[in-house]
C-alpha positions as CSV (number, residue, x, y, z in Angstrom):
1,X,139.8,100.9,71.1
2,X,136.2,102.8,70.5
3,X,133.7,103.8,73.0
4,X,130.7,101.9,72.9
5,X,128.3,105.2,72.7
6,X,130.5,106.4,69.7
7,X,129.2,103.5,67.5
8,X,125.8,104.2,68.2
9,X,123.7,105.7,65.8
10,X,122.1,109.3,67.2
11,X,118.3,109.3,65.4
12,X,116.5,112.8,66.5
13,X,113.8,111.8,68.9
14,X,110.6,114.0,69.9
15,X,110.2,116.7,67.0
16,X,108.0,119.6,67.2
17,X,106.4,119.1,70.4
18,X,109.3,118.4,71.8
19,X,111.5,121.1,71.1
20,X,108.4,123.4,72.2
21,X,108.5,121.9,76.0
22,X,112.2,122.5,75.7
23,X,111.9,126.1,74.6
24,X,109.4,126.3,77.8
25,X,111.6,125.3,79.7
26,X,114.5,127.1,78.8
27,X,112.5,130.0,79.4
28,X,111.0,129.0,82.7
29,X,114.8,128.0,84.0
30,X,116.1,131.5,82.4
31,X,113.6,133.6,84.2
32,X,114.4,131.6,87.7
33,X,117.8,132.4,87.0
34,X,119.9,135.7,89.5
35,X,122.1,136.0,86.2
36,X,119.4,137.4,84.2
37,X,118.7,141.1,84.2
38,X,115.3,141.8,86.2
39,X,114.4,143.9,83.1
40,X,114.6,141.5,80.8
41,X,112.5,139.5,82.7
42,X,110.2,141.8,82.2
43,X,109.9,141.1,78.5
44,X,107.9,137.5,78.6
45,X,106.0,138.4,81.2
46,X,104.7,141.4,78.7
47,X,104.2,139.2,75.8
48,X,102.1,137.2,78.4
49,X,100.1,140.2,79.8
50,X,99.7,141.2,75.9
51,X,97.6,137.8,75.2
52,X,95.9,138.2,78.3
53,X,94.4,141.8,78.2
54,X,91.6,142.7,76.7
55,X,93.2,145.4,74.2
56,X,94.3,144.3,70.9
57,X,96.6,145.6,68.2
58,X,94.0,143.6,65.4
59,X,90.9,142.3,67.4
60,X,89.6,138.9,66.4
61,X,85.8,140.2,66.0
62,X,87.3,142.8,63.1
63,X,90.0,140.6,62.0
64,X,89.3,137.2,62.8
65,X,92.7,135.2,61.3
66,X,94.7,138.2,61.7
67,X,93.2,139.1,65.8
68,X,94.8,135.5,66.9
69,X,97.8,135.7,64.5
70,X,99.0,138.8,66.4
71,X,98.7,137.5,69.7
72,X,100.7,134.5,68.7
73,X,103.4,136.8,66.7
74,X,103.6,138.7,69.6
75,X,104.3,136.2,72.3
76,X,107.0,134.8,69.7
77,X,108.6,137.5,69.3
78,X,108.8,138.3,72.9
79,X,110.2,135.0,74.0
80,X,112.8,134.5,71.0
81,X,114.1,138.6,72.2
82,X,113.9,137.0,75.5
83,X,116.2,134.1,75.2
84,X,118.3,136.1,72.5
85,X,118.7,139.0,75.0
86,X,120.0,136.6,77.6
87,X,123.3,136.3,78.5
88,X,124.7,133.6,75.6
89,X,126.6,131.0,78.3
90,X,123.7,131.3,80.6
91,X,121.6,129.7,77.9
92,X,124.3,127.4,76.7
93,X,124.2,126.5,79.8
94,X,120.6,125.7,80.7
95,X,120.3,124.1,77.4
96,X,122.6,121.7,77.5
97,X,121.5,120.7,81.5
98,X,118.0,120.2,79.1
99,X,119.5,118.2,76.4
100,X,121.4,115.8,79.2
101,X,118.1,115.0,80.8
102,X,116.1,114.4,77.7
103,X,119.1,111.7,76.3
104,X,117.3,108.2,76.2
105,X,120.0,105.5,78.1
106,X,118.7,102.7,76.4
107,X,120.2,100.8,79.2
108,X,119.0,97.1,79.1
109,X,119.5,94.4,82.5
110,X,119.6,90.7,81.3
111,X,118.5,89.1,84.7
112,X,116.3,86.3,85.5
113,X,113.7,86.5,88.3
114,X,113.7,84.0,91.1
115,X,111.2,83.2,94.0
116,X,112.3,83.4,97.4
117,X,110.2,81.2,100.0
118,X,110.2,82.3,103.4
């Protein structure tokens, strides 16, 4: 006897956009989280303070590709050390509570609608 689920085809939903709000919130959720070191913590929110401030590493009035590719290299790199820094079953974790919530049910009610008079 097979499951039902089993037979059914698994076609990747979402795509880039999608796995960005993931990553977001994978972040988001690690930083809430006690079993994270506070120091590592600090790392996104310096990648953040980075893009924010007004000093640059290549400004975009000198550089102007370069001045926005930094910023964005930097706030990369930041996260991606951030969530590889991380304890590893803390993010398994997290990301599979993510992936749970995202799965589509599909789940279809054959019914038909009847009026009640009072």
């Amino acid at each position: 006897m097979t499951d039902k689920k089993s037979n059914k085809l698994m076609v990747p939903q979402g795509g880039m956009l999608r796995d960005f709000v993931v990553r977001i919130k994978l972040i988001w959720r690690l930083m809430a989280d006690r079993r994270v070191n506070f120091f590592l913590k600090l790392l996104p929110l310096a990648s953040l303070a980075y893009l924010i401030s007004p000093v640059d590493l290549a400004p975009g009035v000198v550089l102007p590709v370069i001045g926005v590719l930094d910023d964005a290299a930097v706030l990369w790199i930041g996260t991606n050390l951030f969530v590889e820094l991380c304890p590893p079953n803390v993010v398994k974790e997290i990301t599979a509570d993510l992936q749970n919530n995202l799965e589509d049910t599909n789940d279809v009610v054959d019914a038909e609608a009847t009026d009640v008079n009072d």
